[in-house]
C-alpha positions in Angstrom: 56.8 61.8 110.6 57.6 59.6 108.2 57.9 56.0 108.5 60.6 54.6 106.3 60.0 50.4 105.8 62.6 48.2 104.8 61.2 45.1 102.7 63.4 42.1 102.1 62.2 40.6 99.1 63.2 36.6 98.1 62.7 36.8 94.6 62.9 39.1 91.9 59.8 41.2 90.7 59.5 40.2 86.9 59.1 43.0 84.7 55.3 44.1 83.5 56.4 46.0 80.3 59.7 48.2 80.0 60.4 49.3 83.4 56.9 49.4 84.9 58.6 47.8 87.8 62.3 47.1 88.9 63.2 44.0 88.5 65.3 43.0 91.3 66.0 40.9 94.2 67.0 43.9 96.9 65.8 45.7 100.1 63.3 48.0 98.9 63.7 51.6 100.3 60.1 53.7 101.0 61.3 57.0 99.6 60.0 59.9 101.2 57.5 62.3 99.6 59.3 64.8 97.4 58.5 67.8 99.9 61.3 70.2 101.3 59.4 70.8 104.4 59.4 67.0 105.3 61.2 66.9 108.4 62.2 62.8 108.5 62.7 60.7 111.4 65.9 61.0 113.6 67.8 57.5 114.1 66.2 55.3 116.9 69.9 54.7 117.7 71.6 57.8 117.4 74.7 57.9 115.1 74.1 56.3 111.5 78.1 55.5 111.4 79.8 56.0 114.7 82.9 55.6 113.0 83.2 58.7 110.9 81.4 61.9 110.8 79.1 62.3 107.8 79.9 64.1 105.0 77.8 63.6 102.2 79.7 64.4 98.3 77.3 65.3 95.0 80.2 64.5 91.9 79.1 66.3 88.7 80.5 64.3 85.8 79.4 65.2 82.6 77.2 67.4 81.0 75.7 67.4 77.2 73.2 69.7 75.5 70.4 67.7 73.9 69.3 70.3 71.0 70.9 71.0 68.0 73.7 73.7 68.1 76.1 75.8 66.5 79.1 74.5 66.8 80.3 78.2 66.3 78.3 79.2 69.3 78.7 76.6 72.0 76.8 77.4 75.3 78.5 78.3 79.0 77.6 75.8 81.3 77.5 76.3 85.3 75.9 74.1 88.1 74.2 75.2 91.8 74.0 72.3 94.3 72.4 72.4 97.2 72.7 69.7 100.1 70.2 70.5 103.2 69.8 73.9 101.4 73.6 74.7 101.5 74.6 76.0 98.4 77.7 75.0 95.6 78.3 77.2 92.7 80.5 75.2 90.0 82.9 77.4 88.2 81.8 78.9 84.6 82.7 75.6 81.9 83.2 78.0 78.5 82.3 77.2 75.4 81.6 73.4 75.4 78.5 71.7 74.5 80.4 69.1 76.1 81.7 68.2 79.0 83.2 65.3 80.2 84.8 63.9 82.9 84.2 67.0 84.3 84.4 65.6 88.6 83.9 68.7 90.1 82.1 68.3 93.5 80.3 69.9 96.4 80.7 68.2 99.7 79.0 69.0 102.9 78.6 68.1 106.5 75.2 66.2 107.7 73.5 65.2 110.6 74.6 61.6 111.5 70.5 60.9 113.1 68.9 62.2 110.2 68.1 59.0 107.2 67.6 61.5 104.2 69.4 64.2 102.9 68.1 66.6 100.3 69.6 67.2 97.6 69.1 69.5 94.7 71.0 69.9 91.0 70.3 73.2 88.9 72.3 73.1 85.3 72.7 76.7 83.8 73.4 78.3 80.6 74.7 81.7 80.5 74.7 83.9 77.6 74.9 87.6 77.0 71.2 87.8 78.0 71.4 86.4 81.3 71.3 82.9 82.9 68.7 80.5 81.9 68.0 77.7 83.7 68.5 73.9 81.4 65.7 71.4 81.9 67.5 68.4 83.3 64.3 67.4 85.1 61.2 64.7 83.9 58.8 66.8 85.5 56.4 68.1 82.7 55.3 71.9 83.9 57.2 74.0 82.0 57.7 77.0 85.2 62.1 76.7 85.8 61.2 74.7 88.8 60.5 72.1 86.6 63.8 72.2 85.3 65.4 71.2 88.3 66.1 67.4 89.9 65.8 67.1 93.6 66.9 63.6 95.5 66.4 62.3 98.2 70.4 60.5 99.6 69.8 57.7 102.4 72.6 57.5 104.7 72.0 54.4 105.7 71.6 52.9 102.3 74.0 55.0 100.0 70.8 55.6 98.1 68.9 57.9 96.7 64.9 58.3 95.4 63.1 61.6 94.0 64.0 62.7 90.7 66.7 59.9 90.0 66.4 57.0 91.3 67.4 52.8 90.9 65.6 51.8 87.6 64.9 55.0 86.2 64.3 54.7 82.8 67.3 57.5 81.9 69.3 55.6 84.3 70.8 56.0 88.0 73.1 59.3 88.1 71.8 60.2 84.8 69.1 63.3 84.5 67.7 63.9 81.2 65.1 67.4 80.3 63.8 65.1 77.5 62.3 62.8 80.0 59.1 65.4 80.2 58.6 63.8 76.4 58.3 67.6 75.2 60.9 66.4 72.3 59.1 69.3 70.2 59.7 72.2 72.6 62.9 74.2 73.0 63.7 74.0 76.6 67.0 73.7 76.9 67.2 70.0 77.5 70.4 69.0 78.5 71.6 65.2 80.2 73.8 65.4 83.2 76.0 62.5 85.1 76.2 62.8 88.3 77.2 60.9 91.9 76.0 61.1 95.1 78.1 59.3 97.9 79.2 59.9 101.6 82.4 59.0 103.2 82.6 55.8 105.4 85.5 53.9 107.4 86.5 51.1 105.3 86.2 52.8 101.9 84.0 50.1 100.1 81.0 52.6 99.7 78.6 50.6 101.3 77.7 52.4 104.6 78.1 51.5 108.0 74.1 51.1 108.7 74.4 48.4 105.9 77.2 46.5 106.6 76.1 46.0 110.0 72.1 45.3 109.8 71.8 44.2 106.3 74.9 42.0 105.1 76.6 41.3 108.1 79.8 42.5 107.1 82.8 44.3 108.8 82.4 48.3 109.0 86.2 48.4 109.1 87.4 45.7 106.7 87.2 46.6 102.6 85.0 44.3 101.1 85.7 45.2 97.6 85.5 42.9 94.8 84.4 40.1 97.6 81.7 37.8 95.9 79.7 36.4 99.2 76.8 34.8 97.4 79.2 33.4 94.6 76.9 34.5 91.8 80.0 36.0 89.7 79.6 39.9 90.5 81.2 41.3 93.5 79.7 42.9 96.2 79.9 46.7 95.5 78.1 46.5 91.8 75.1 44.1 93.6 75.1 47.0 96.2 74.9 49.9 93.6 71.9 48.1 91.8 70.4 46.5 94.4 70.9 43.5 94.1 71.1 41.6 97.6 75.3 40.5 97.8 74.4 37.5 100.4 71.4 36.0 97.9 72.9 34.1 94.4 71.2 35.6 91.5 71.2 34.5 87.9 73.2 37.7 86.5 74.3 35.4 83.3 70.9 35.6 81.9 69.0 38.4 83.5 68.5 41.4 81.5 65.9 43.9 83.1 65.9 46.5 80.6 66.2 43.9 77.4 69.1 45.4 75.6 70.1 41.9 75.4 72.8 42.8 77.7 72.9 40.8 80.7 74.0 41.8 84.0 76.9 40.2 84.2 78.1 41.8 80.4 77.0 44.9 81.7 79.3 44.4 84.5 81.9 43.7 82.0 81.6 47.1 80.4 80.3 48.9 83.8 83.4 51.4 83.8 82.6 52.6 80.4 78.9 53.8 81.9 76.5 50.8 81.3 73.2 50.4 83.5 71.5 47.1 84.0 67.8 49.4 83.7 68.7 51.5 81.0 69.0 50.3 77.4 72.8 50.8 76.6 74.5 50.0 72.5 77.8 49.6 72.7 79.5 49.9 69.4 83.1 49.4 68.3 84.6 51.4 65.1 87.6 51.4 63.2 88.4 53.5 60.3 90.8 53.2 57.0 94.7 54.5 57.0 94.6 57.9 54.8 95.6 57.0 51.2 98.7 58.3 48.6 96.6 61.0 47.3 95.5 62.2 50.9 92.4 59.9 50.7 90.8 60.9 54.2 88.3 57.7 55.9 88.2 59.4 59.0 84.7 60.8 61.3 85.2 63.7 63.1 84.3 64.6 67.2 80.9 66.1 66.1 79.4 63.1 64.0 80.0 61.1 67.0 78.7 63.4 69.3 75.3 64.0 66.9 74.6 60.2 67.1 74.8 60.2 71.2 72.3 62.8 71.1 69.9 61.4 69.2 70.0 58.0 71.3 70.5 59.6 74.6 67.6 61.8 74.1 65.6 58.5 73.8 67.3 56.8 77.2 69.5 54.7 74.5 73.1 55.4 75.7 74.8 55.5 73.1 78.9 54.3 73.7 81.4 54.2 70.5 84.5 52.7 71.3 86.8 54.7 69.2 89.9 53.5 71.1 88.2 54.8 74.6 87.0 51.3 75.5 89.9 49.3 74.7 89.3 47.6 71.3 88.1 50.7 68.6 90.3 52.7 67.2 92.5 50.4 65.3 93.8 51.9 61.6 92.7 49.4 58.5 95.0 48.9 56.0 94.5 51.4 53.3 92.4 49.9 49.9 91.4 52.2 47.0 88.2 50.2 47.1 87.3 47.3 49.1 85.3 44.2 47.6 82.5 42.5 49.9 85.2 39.3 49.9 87.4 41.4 52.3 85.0 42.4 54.3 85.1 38.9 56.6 89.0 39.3 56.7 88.6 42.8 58.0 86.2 41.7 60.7 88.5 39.0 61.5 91.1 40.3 62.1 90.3 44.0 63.6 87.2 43.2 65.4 87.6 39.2 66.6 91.3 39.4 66.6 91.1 35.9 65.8 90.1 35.0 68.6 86.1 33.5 67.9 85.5 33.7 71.5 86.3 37.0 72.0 84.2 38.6 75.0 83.2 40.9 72.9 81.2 39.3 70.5 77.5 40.0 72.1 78.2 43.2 73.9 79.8 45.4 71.4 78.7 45.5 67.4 81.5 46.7 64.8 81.7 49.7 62.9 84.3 49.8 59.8 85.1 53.4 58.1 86.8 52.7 54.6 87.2 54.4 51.7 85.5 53.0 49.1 83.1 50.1 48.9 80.0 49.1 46.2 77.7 50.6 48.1 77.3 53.5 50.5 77.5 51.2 53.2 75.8 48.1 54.5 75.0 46.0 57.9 75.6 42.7 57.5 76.7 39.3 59.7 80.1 39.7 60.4 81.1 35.8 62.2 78.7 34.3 59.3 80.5 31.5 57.3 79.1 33.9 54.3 78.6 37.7 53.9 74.8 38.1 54.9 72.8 41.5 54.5 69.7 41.4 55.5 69.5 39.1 57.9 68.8 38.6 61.4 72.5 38.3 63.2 73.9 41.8 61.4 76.0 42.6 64.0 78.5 44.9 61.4 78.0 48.0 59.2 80.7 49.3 56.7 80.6 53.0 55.5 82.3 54.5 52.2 83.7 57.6 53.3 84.1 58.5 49.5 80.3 58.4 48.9 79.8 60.1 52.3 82.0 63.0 50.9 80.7 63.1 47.6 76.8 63.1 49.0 77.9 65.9 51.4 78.7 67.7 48.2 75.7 67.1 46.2 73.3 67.6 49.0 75.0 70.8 50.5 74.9 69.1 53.9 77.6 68.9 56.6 79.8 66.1 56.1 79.7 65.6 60.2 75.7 65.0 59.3 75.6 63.1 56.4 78.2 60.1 58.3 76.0 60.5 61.2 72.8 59.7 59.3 74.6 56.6 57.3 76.1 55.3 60.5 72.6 55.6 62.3 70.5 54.2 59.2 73.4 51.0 59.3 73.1 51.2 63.2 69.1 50.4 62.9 69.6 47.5 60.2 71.5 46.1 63.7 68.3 46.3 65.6 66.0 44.9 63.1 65.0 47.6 61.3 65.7 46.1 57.4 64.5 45.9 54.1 60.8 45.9 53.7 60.7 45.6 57.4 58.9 48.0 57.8 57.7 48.3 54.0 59.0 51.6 53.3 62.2 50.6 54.5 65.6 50.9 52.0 62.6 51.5 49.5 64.7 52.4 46.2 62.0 53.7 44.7 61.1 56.4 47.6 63.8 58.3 46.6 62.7 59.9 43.6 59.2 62.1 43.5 58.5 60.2 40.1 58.0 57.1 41.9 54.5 56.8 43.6 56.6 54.7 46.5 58.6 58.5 47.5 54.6 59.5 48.0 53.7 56.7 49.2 55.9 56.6 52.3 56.6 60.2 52.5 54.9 59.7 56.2 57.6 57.2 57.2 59.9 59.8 58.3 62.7 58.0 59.4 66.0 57.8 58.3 65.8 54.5 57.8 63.3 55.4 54.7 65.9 56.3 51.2 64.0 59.6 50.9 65.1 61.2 54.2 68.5 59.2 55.0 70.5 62.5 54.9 67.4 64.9 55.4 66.4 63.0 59.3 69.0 62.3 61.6 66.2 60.2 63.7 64.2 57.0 63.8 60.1 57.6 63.0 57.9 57.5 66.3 55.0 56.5 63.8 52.7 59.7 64.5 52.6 60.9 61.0 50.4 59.5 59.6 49.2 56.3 57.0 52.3 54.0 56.0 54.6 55.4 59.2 56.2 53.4 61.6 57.1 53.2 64.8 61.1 52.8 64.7 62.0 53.8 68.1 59.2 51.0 69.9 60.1 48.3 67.9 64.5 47.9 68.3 65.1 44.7 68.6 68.4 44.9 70.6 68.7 41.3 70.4 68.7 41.1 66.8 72.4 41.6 66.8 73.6 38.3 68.3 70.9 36.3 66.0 73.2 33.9 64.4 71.4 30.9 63.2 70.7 32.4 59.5 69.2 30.3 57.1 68.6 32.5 54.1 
């Protein structure tokens, strides 16, 4: 038997380190033990919702390998779900690494006495060989039953616990196979979106259990968008996180997972996949008109899909607005070569729209693709009354597509790579990584294996070091060694909206 306890708490939990506890003012579900022979507790009062009869929906949303592919050899992707052990193939998804807005979902019929259902997500690959089961799980045996995420869905609550849960740190409805932190393995890690949800009377997604015992609201009457506790956010995204909808909370300066988003900014942007415990970068890019001579400044699918791997795999979500979010997207008057004077103007004008209070400013940083500029590119503070680089407050990067095309050249590399590692070298001058900062940092004189700096720092491997800013497309975890450093602990996702420069 198992006793489920519901704990209202008054106050929020402060955080002890990232995630170590959730930090949030909500009824705290028990979850039950992650056993499929658990038999739970049948309703004291018989019918969970005596309004409708329980159907309980698992929504598959997207899917994304995690390693490095050929892009001339993309994988087959299925999915098996199982609710109370009743099984959902997926149809075959061909020859996408990925797949978005996929919605394809497996709905089945469940007791309305019993609290928990079970529910289980298998991701699969199939190839000529066979079918091989994708880790999607953080479970760190490597036997295929570690590969797969079982949760456990509260009808009462519209919950879930297990394998994903509230405050996870790769996020609620997010499953990622790195979260074993076997980056060094091939296992065919893969991240996967995904819904749970049950159908109810009113159509607010908060069940009927809920509305009656918890908030006190009407079963029948559609309480979307309703703000009861007047703190700003409406009732169904308090629900969601669990935050209590009846108690105020200060959501215009709490910020769980300090990626100096706060809740109600990451309301803002929650349509676009934000998660108040889950470190999100939110970055808006626009790129140059093609010149006379066929002058191209434009980044293809791939480079933007590299640099949301290498994020994701880290539980940074990584979210380019390139028209997709309302604001990116926007063509820049062509310039044979752009001057650092322009730069402001360009800012100005595509990113602030003149408009100095644009909601914006704090949630998304600005991305500009042009054709030719002094240097390869550069982060620097966009809204400053001058052009600052490095500085606290860079919340801008431009890069030259010319030099990106000519270092593809030289280097033999990919052009989709080589703008991938520029954008995520500017991208970490945006979170405090900067010159000197660590030391081996935009080091000049690491480039060359006649310097002793290039041997000096040739254990900061980083792309963020000048000897490996097209060889690395990563940040350093500091395990290699004398002079490394740890890129990936030390973000400062704040830095970006330090404005008061002085230097």
């Amino acid at each position: 038997m198992i006793l489920v306890i519901c704990i209202f708490l008054v106050c929020s939990v402060p955080v002890s380190g990232f995630f170590s506890e959730i930090a949030i003012k909500n009824i705290n579900y028990t979850p039950i033990k992650n056993d499929r022979n658990v038999i739970p507790n049948k309703c004291a009062e018989g019918d969970f919702d005596p309004l409708v009869d329980i159907e309980v929906t698992v929504n598959i949303i997207s899917i994304r390998t995690l390693v490095d592919h050929n892009t001339h050899d993309s994988p087959d992707f299925f999915v098996k779900v199982l609710i109370n052990s009743e099984e959902f193939l997926s149809p075959l998804w061909l020859d996408s690494p990925y797949l978005y807005n996929i919605n394809w979902t497996a709905t089945a019929n469940v007791p309305d006495d019993i609290e928990y259902v079970d529910v289980i997500i298998e991701l699969y690959k199939k190839t000529t060989r066979g079918e091989n089961l994708c880790d999607i799980s953080k479970e760190q045996n490597t036997k295929t039953e570690g590969f797969t995420a079982e949760m456990f869905y509260n009808i009462k609550t519209d919950h879930w616990t297990g394998d994903d849960f509230v405050g996870d740190s790769s996020g609620y409805g997010r499953l990622n196979g790195y979260d074993d932190g076997r980056f060094d393995e091939c296992e065919q890690d893969c991240e996967l979106w995904f819904n749970i949800d049950q159908n109810e009377y009113d159509g607010d997604h908060i069940p009927y259990w809920t509305e009656v015992y918890v908030y006190r609201t009407d079963p029948t009457f559609n309480n979307t968008g309703d703000d009861l506790d007047r703190d700003g956010l409406p009732i169904e995204w308090e629900h969601k996180w669990m935050y209590s909808p009846i108690m105020w909370d200060d959501h215009a300066r709490l910020d769980p997972d300090n990626d100096s988003l706060t809740n109600a900014e990451e309301y803002r942007v929650s349509s676009w996949g934000s998660d108040p415990y889950r470190r999100d970068i939110y970055i808006e890019i626009d790129i140059m008109a093609e010149g006379p001579l066929g002058q191209n400044s434009s980044i293809s699918a791939h480079t933007k899909e590299l640099l949301r791997t290498v994020f994701d795999r880290r539980n940074i979500v990584f979210h380019l607005d390139d028209g997709c979010m309302g604001g990116g997207g926007e063509i820049l008057p062509f310039d044979r070569k752009t001057i650092r004077d322009e730069l402001k103007t360009l800012y100005n004008t595509y990113f602030l729209h003149n408009d100095s209070e644009n909601w914006r400013i704090g949630i998304f940083r600005y991305a500009m693709i042009i054709h030719e500029f002094t240097a390869s590119g550069m982060a620097y503070v966009g809204d400053h009354p001058w052009l600052y680089w490095h500085a606290q407050g860079s919340n801008t990067f431009v890069i030259s597509a010319k030099t990106m095309q000519k270092t593809s050249i030289k280097s033999i590399k990919p052009i989709d790579y080589v703008f991938a590692c520029a954008m995520m070298h500017e991208t970490g001058h945006m979170m405090s990584i900067d010159f000197m900062f660590p030391i081996g940092c935009d080091m000049k004189r690491s480039i060359h294996p006649r310097n002793l700096a290039f041997w000096l720092f040739g254990n900061y491997k980083s792309c963020m070091n000048y000897r490996y800013v097209y060889a690395i497309l990563d940040y350093s975890d500091g395990s290699h060694g004398l002079f490394d450093h740890d890129d990936w602990s030390n973000l400062d996702f704040s830095f970006f909206e330090k404005k008061n420069v002085n230097s």
